[in-house]
C-alpha positions in Angstrom: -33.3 -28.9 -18.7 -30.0 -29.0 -20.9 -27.1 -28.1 -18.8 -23.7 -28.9 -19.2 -20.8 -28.3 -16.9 -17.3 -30.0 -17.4 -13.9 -28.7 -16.5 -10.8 -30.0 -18.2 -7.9 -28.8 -20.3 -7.7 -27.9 -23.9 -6.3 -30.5 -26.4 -5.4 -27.9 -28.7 -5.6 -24.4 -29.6 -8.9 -22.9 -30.2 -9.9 -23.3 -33.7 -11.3 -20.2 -34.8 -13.5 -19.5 -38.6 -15.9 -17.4 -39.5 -19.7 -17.9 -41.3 -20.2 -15.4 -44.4 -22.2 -13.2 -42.2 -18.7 -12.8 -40.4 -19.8 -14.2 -37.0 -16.7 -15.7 -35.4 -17.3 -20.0 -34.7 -14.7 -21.6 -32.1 -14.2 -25.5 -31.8 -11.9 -27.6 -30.2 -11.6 -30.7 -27.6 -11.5 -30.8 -24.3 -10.0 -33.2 -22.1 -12.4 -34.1 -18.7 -10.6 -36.6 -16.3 -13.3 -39.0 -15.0 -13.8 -39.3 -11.0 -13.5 -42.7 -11.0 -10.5 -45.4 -11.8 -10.6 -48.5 -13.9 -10.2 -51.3 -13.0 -6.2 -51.3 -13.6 -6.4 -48.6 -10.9 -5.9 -45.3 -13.9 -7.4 -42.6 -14.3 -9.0 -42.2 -17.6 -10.4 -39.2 -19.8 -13.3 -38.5 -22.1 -12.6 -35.8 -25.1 -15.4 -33.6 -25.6 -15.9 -31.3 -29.1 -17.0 -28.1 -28.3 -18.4 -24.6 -29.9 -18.4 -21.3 -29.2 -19.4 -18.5 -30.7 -19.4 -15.2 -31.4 -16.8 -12.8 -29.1 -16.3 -15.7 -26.9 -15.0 -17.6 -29.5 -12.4 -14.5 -30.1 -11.7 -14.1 -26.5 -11.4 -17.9 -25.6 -8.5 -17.9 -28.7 -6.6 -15.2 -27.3 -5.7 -16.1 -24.1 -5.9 -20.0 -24.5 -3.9 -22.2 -25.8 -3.6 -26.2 -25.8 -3.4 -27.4 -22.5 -5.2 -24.4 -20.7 -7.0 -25.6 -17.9 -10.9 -24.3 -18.2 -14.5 -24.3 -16.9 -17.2 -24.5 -19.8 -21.1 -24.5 -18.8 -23.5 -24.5 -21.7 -25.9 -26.9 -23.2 -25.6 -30.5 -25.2 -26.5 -30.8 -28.8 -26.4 -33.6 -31.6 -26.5 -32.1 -35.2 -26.1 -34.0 -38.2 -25.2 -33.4 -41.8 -24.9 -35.6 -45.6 -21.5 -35.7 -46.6 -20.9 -35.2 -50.5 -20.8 -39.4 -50.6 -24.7 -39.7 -49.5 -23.3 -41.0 -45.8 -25.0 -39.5 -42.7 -22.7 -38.0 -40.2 -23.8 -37.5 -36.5 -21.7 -34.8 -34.0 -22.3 -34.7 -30.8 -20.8 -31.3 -28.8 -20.8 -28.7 -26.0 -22.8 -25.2 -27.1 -20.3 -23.4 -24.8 -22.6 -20.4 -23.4 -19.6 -19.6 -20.5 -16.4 -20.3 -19.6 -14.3 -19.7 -16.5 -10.0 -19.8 -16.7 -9.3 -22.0 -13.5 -5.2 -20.9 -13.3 -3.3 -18.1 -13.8 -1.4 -17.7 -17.3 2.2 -18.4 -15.6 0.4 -21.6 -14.6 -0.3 -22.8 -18.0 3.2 -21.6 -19.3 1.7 -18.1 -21.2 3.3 -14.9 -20.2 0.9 -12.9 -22.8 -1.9 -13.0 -24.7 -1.2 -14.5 -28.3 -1.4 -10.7 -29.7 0.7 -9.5 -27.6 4.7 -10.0 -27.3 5.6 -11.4 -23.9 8.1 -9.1 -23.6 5.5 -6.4 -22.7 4.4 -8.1 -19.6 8.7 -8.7 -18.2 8.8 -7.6 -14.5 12.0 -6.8 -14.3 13.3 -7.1 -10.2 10.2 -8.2 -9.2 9.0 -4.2 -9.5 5.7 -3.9 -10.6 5.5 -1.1 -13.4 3.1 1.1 -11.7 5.7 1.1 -9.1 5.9 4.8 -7.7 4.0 6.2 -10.5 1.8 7.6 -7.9 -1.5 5.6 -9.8 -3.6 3.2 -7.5 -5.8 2.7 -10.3 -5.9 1.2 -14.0 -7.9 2.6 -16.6 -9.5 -0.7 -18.6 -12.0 -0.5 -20.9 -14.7 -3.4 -20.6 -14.2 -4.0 -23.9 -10.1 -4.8 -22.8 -11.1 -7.7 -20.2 -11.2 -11.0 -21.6 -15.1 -11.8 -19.8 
């Protein structure tokens, strides 16, 4: 079984391209602090490349940024490649399959997705804009939720 779960922030914002077929790729690092202290009594932390693909990839770009703290579960895999110089290069990276956000956005500092201006989301007196509008409910689309 290939299994991976880590949980750790982002290192840097989610680097998104796209293959000709126009399938979005996401990569990036993440930061996972190990349980255990060395021997000068510190914590320490391993920085893991990652992938993601596909609509995840989009999603995990727009409402993460460096420094987001995040669940990733997928598998491990080691692919290699010939640079142009004849030299073998090995990588070594987390096939992200799911992802979890593990604090709200005020947490991390975002007020808004990157696409949006933060303006939009301002609560002005602590009133929420629904307020007295009579609406319990919010119509979302499935294809609005970030999961």
């Amino acid at each position: 079984m290939n299994q991976v779960n880590l949980t750790g922030r982002l290192t840097r914002d989610v680097e998104v391209r796209y293959t000709q077929s126009g399938k979005a790729v996401g990569s990036g690092t993440i930061a996972v602090t190990r349980r255990f202290k060395n021997a000068e009594g510190n914590t320490e932390s391993d920085f893991i490349q990652y992938v993601v693909w596909g609509k995840s990839a989009e999603t995990l770009s727009q409402y993460t940024s460096k420094g987001t703290l995040i669940a990733f579960s997928g598998s491990w895999q080691t692919r290699n490649y010939e640079k142009d110089d004849g030299t073998r290069v090995y990588v070594n990276e987390l096939n992200v399959e799911n992802f979890d956000f593990l604090e709200k956005k005020s947490d991390s500092q975002q007020s808004a997705p990157k696409s949006q201006a933060p303006d939009q989301f301002v609560n002005n007196g602590n009133r929420s804009k629904f307020a007295g509008s009579g609406n319990t409910e919010v119509d979302i689309s499935d294809d609005d939720l970030p999961f």
